[in-house]
C-alpha positions as CSV (number, residue, x, y, z in Angstrom):
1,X,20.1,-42.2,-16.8
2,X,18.6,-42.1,-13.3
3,X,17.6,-38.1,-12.3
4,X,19.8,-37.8,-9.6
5,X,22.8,-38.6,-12.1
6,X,21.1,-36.0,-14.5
7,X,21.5,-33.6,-11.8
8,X,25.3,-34.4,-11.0
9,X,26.3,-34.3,-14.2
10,X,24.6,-30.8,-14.7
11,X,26.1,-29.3,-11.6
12,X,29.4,-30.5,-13.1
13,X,28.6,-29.1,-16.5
14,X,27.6,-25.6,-15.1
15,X,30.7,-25.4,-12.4
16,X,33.2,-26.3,-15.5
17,X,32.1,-22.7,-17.4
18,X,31.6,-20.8,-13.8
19,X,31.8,-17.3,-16.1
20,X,29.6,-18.4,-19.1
21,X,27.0,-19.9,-16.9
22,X,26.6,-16.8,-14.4
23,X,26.3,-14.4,-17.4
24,X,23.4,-16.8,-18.5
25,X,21.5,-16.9,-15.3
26,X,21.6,-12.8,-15.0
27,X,18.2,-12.6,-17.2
28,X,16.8,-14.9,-15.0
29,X,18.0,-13.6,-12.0
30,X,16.8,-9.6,-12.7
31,X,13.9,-11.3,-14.0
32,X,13.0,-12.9,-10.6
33,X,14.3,-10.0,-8.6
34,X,12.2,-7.7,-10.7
35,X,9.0,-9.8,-10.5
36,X,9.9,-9.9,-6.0
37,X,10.4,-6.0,-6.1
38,X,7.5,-5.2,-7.9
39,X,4.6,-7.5,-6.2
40,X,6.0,-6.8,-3.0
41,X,6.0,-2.5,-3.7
42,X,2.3,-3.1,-5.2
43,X,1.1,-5.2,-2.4
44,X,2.7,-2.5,0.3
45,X,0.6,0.4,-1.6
46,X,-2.7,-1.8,-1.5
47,X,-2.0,-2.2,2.2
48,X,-1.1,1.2,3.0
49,X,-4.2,2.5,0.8
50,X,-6.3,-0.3,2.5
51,X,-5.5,1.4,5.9
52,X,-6.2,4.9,4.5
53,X,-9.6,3.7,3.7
54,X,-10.5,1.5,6.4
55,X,-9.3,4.9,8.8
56,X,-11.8,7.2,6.7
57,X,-14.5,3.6,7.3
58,X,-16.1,1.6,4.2
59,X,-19.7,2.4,5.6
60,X,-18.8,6.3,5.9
61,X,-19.7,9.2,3.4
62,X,-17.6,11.9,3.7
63,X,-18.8,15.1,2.6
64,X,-15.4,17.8,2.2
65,X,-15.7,21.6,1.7
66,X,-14.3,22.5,-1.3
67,X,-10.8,24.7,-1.6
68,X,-12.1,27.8,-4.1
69,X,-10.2,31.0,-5.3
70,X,-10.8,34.1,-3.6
71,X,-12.6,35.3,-6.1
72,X,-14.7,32.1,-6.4
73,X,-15.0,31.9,-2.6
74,X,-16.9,35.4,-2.4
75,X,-19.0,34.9,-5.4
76,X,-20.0,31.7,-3.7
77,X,-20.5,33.1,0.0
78,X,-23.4,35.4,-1.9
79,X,-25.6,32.3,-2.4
80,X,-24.1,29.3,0.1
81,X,-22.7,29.7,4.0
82,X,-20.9,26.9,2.9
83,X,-20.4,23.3,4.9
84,X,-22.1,24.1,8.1
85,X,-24.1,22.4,10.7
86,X,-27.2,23.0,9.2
87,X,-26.4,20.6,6.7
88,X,-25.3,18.0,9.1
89,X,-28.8,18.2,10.9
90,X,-30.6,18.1,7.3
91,X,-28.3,14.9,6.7
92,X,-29.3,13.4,9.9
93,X,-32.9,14.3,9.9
94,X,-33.6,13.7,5.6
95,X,-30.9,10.8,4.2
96,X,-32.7,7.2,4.5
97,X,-29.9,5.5,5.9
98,X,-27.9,7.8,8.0
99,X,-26.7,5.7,10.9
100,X,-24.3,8.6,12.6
101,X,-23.4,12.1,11.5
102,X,-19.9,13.7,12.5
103,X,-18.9,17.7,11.5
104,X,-15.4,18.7,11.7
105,X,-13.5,21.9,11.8
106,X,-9.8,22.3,11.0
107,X,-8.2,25.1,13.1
108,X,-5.4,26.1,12.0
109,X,-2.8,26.3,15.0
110,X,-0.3,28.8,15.4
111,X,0.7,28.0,18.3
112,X,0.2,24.5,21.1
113,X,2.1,24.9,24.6
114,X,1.7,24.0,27.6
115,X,4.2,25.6,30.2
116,X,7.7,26.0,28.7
117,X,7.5,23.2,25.9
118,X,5.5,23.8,22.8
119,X,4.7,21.2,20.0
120,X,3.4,21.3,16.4
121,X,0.3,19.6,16.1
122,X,-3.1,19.4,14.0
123,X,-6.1,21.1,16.0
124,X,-9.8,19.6,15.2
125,X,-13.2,20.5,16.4
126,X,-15.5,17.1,16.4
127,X,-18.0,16.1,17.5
128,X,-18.6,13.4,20.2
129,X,-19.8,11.0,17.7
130,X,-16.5,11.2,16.2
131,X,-15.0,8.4,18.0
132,X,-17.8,5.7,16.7
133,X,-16.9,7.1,13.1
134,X,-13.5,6.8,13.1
135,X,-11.2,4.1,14.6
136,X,-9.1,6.2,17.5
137,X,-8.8,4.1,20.4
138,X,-8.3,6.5,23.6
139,X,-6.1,4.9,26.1
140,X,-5.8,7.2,29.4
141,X,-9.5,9.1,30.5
142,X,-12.5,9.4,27.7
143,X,-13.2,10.9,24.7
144,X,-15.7,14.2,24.0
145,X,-19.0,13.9,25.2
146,X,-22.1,15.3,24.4
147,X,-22.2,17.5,27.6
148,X,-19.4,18.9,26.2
149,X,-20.7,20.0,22.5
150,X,-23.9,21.6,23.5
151,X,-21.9,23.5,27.1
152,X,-19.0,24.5,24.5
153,X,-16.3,23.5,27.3
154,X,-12.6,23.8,27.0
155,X,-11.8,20.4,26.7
156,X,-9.6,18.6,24.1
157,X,-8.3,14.8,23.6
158,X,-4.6,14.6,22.6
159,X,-2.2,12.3,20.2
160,X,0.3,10.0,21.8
161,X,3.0,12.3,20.5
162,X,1.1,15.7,22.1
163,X,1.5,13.4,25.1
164,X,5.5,12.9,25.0
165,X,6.7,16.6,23.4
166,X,4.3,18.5,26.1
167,X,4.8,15.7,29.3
168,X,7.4,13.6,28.5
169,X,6.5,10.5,30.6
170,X,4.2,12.7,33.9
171,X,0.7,12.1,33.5
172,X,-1.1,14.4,30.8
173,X,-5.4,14.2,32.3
174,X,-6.9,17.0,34.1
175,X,-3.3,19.5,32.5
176,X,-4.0,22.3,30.8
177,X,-2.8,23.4,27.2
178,X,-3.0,26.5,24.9
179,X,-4.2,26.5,21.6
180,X,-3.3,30.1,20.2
181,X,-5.3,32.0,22.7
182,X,-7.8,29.1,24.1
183,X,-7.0,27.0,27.6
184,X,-7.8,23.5,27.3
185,X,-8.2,20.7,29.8
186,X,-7.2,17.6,28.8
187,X,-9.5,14.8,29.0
188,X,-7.9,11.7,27.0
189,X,-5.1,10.7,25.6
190,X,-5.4,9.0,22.0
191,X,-3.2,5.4,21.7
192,X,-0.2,5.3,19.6
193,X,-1.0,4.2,16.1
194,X,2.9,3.3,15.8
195,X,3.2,1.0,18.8
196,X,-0.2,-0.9,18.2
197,X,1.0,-1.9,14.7
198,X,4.1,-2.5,16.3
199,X,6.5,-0.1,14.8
200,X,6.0,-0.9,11.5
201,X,6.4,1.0,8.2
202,X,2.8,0.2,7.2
203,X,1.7,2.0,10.5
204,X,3.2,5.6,9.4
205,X,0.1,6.6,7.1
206,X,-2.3,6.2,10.2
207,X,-0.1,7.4,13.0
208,X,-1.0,10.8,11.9
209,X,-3.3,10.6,14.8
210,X,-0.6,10.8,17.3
211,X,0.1,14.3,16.2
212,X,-3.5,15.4,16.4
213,X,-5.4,17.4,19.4
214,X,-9.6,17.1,19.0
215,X,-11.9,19.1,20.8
216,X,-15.5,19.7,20.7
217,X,-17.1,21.4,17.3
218,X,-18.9,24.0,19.3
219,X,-16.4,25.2,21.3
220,X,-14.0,25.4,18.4
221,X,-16.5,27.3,16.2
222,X,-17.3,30.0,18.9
223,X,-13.9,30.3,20.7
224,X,-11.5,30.0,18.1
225,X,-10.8,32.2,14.7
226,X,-11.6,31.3,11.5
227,X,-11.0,32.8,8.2
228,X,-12.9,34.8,6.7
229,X,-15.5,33.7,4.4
230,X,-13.9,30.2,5.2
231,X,-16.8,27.1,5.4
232,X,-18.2,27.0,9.1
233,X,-16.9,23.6,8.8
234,X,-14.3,21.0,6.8
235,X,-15.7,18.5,6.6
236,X,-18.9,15.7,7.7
237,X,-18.7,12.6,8.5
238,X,-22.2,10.0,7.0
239,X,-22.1,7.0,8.5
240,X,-24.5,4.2,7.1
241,X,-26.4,1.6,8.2
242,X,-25.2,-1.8,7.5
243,X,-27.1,-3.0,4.2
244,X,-27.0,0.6,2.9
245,X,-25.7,1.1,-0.8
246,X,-23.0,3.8,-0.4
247,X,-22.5,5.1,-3.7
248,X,-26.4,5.4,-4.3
249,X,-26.6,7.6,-0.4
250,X,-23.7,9.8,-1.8
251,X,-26.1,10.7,-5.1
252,X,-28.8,11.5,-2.3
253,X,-26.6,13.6,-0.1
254,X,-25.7,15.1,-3.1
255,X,-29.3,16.5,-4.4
256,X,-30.1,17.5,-0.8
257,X,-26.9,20.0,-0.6
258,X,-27.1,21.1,-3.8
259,X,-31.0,22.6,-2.6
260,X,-29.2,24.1,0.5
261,X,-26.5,25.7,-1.3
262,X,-28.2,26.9,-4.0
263,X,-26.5,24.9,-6.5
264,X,-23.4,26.2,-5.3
265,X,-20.1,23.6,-6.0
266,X,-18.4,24.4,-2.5
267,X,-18.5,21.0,-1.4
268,X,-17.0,17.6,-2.7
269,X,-18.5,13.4,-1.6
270,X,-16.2,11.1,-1.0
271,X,-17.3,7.6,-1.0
272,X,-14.2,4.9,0.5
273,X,-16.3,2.3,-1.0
274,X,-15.6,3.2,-4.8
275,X,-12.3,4.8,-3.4
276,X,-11.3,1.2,-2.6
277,X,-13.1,-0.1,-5.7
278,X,-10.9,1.8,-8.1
279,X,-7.9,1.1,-5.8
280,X,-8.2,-2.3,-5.9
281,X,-8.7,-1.5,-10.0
282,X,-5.3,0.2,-10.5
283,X,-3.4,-2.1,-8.5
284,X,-4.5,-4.7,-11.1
285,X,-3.4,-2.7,-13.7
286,X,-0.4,-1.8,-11.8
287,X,0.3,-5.9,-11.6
288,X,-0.2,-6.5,-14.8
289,X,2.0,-4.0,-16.9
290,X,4.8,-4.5,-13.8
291,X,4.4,-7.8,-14.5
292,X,5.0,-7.9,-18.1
293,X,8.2,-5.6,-17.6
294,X,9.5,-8.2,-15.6
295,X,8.5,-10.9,-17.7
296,X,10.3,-9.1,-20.7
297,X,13.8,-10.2,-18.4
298,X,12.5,-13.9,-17.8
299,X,11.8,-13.6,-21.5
300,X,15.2,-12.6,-22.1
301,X,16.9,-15.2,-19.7
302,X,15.1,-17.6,-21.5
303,X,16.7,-16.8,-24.5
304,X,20.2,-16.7,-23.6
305,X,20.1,-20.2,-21.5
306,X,18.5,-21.3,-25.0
307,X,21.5,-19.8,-26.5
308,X,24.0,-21.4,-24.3
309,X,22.5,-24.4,-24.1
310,X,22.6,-25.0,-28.0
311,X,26.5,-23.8,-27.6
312,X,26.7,-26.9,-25.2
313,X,24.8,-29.4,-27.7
314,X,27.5,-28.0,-30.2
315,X,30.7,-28.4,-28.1
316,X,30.1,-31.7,-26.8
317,X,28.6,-33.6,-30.2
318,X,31.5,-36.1,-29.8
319,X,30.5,-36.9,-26.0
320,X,27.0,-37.2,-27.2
321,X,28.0,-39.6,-29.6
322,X,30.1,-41.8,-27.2
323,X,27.4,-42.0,-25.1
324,X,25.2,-43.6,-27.6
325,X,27.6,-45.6,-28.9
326,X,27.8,-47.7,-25.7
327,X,24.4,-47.7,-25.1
328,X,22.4,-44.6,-24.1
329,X,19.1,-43.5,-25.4
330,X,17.6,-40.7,-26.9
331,X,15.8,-40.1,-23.6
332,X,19.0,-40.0,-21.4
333,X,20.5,-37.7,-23.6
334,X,17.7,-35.4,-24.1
335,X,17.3,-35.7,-20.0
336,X,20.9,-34.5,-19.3
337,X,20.8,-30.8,-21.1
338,X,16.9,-30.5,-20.2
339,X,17.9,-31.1,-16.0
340,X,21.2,-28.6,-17.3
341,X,19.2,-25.9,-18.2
342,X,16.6,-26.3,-15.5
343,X,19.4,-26.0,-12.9
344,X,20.9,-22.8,-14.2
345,X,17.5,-21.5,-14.2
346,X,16.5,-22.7,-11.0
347,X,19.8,-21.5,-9.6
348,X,19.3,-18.2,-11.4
349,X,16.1,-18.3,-9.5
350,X,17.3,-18.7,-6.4
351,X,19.8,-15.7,-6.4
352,X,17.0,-13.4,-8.0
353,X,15.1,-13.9,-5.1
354,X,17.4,-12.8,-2.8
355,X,18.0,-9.9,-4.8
356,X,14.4,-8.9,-5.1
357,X,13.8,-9.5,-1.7
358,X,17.1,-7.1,-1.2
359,X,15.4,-4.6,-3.2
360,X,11.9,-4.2,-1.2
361,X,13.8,-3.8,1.8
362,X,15.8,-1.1,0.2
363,X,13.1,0.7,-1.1
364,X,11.2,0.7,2.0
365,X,14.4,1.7,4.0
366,X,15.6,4.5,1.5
367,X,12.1,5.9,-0.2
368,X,9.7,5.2,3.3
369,X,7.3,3.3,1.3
370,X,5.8,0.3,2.8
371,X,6.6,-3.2,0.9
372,X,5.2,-6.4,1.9
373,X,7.3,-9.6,0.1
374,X,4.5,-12.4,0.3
375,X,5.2,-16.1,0.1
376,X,2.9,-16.2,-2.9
377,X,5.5,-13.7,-4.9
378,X,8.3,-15.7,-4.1
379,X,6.5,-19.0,-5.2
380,X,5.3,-17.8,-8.2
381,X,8.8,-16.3,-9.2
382,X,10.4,-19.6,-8.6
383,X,8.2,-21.4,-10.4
384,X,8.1,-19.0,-13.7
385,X,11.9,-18.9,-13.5
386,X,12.0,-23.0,-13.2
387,X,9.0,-23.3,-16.6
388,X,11.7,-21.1,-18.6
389,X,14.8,-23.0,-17.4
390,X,12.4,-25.8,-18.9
391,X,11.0,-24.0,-21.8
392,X,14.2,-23.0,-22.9
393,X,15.9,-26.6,-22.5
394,X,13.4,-28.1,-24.4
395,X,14.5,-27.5,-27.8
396,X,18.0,-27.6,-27.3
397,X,17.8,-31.3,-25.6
398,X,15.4,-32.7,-28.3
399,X,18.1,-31.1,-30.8
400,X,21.0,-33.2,-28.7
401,X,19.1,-36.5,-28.5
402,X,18.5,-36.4,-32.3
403,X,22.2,-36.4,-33.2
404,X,23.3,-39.4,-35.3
405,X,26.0,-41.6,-33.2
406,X,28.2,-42.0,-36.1
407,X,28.2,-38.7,-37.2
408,X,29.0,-37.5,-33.6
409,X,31.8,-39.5,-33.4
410,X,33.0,-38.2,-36.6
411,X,32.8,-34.6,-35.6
412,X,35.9,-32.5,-34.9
């Protein structure tokens, strides 16, 4: 028996028991869809975390003030300030290593106009190195300057959606805008994470920038209000030179604020690099116990095509023993109800793909989660789906080719 006439006579055999056949190929079929679905949602969350970290930089430290208790907060403020410039100039001046060094200062908005229309947005004092630390492309006039830190002026750089709720579509430079009781000139205009991704899903974790308004450190620190007690600043910004071991500056950075806070734990490091590290770590493990779900269905597939296919060796012992009778061997026979149960698998296959990649699209569409269905998932289901259509034939095919010719004939 020639393959293709394998092949014809196992499309005929699986269109003749249309029912049995798709109730076989529904293990393999969830099985694929499963294995589609999952890669695809892990591979969207080590994307989306990828841009998180690339955003914060791999070469950046980033050294956070700490979110304490009252209680703690004022038991603290008797030995440590807190985050404060001080230690950014100690950073600078002391780290071996320390290539740029951004503060930041969160305000906390309670109200952004400009005219009649108002918008909600995030307020941040940086400073002017903040645009070589972090990747935010300015597309209309120029981002804070040093002139601007050390003069305190009442500038600001806006997000692409500032732009359009405050605007619309007239030009933004050289307006004015109020945050809570502060008049800003506007300077810049930040670009539009969403449109330089182009739209995507995967761009809605870093178009939080579009919703942001920055202005310089100093003036934020001296003309806006603060909590009380609250850390002069939120946050600094290390970055290293290239060649520099990350995780070995943070334990440096470390020892040097623990002397100027007085051992004090009001402040947290943040590495990226070991962010992504263990990242990349739990998206193996992630992989791996995902994948063995799913390969619990292919596992169970397998077993009912092994199951139907032994059915098949059963019901057609008398067509197995005509065809020996006039002449076929062992081989054709075994070759017929191995290419059978490769085609429901690979058909089974087939369908499970669509329905995984069905799936990812859903769950990006309904939950907002980013999914990214690779060719490499879809290969490797195919291929596991078409080794258990194989698998599972095997036994069933040697069991046919082994039946005696006269006893066939005898049977029923």
């Amino acid at each position: 028996m020639k393959i293709g006439e394998a092949f014809r006579s196992a499309v005929d055999g699986v269109a003749s028991h249309k029912l049995r056949t798709g109730l076989t190929m529904l293990g393999i079929m969830f099985g694929v869809g499963a294995v589609i679905s999952i890669l695809s949602i892990g591979a969207g969350a080590a994307k989306q975390a990828q841009a998180f970290i690339d955003q914060m930089g791999l070469r950046n430290v980033l050294i956070r003030a700490r979110q304490l208790r009252p209680d703690e907060l004022q038991e603290a403020r008797k030995r440590s300030l807190g985050l404060s410039l001080r230690d950014a100039e100690a950073i600078r001046e002391a780290v071996p290593g320390a290539e740029l060094v951004g503060p930041k200062l969160k305000i906390e908005p309670w109200r952004v106009l400009a005219g009649a229309a108002k918008t909600e947005a995030s307020v941040y004092g940086v400073s002017y190195r903040h645009r070589d630390l972090v990747n935010i492309p300015v597309v209309e006039g120029r981002f804070i300057d040093a002139l601007d830190e050390r003069e305190h002026a009442q500038v600001c750089v806006i997000g692409a959606a500032v732009r359009r709720e405050l605007y619309d579509f007239r030009p933004a430079l050289g307006e004015r805008l109020k945050v809570n009781d502060l008049w800003c000139e506007i300077i810049g205009v930040l670009a539009d994470p969403a449109a330089m991704a182009g739209g995507s899903s995967s761009a809605t974790s870093a178009s939080a920038p579009a919703r942001e308004i920055y202005m310089p450190v100093s003036t934020a620190a001296r003309k806006l209000e603060h909590e009380p007690l609250a850390s002069p600043l939120d946050e600094i910004v290390v970055r290293l030179a290239p060649g520099t071991p990350s995780r070995e500056t943070g334990a440096v950075i470390k020892t040097l604020l623990d002397g100027l806070h007085g051992g004090v734990d009001d402040y947290e490091i943040v590495v990226p690099e070991a962010l992504l590290a263990q990242s990349r770590q739990t998206q193996r493990l992630f992989n791996i116990v995902m994948g063995c779900i799913a390969g619990i269905s292919l596992l169970v597939g397998g077993i009912g095509i092994m199951n139907i296919m032994l059915a098949s060796v059963l019901e057609r012992t008398r067509e197995i023993g005509l065809r020996r009778a006039i002449g076929a061997h062992r081989w054709d026979i075994c070759l017929q109800f191995l290419v059978e149960s490769f085609s429901i698998s690979a058909f089974g296959g087939l369908i499970g793909v669509a329905i995984g990649i069905s799936l990812a699209h859903f769950v990006a569409s309904y939950a907002h989660w980013p999914t990214v269905v690779t060719l490499a998932s879809i290969a490797l289901s195919i291929a596991v789906s078409m080794v258990v259509g194989i698998v599972s034939g095997l036994y069933p095919a040697l069991r046919a080719s082994r039946v005696s010719p006269i006893a066939a004939l005898r049977y029923g």
